[in-house]
C-alpha positions in Angstrom: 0.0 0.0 0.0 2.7 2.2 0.6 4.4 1.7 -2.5 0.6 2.4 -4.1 0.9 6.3 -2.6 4.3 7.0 -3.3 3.4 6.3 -6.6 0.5 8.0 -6.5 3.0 11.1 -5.1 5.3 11.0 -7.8 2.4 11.3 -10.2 1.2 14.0 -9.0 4.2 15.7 -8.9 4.6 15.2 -12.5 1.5 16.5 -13.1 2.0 19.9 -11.3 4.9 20.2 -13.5 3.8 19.6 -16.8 0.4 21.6 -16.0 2.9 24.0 -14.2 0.6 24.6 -11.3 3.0 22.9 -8.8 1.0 24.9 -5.6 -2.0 22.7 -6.3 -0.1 19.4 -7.0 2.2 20.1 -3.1 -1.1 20.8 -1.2 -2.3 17.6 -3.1 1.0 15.6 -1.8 0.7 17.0 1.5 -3.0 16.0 1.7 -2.1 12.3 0.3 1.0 12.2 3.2 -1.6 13.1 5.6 -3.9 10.1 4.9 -1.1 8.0 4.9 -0.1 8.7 8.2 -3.6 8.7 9.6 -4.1 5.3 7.8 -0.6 4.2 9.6 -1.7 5.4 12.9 -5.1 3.5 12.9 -3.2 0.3 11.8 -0.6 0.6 14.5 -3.6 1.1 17.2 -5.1 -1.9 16.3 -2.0 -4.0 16.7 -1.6 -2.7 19.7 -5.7 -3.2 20.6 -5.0 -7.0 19.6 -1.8 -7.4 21.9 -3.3 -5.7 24.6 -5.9 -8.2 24.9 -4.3 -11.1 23.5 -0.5 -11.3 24.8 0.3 -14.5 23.1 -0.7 -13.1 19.8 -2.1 -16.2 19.1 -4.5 -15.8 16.0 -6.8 -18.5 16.8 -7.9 -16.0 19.8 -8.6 -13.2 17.8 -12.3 -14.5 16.8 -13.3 -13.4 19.7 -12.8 -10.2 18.8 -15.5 -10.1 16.1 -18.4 -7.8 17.5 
């Protein structure tokens, strides 16, 4: 997935430069960096969600998660 955005980055990099409106296509990276990092966060919290209430990490237990 991370591979997926850089990509998606680079491309819009290269379109702020061939459309040479390079403001809009850095508030467009920024805004993709953001959601990457928000994505990141929510990921890492539900590791440690899992961990917290299953110390073994055993992944048979984690059914009992479902809700």
């Amino acid at each position: 997935m991370k591979i997926m955005l850089q990509g998606v980055t680079l491309a819009l990099i290269l379109a702020g430069k061939t459309q040479e409106n390079m403001n809009l296509a850095q508030t467009m990276v920024i805004s993709a960096l953001i959601v990457e990092t928000i994505i990141i966060a929510l990921a890492l919290a539900m590791i440690v969600s899992i961990f917290r209430n299953i110390p073994s990490g055993d992944i048979d237990l984690l059914r009992k998660l479902r809700g």
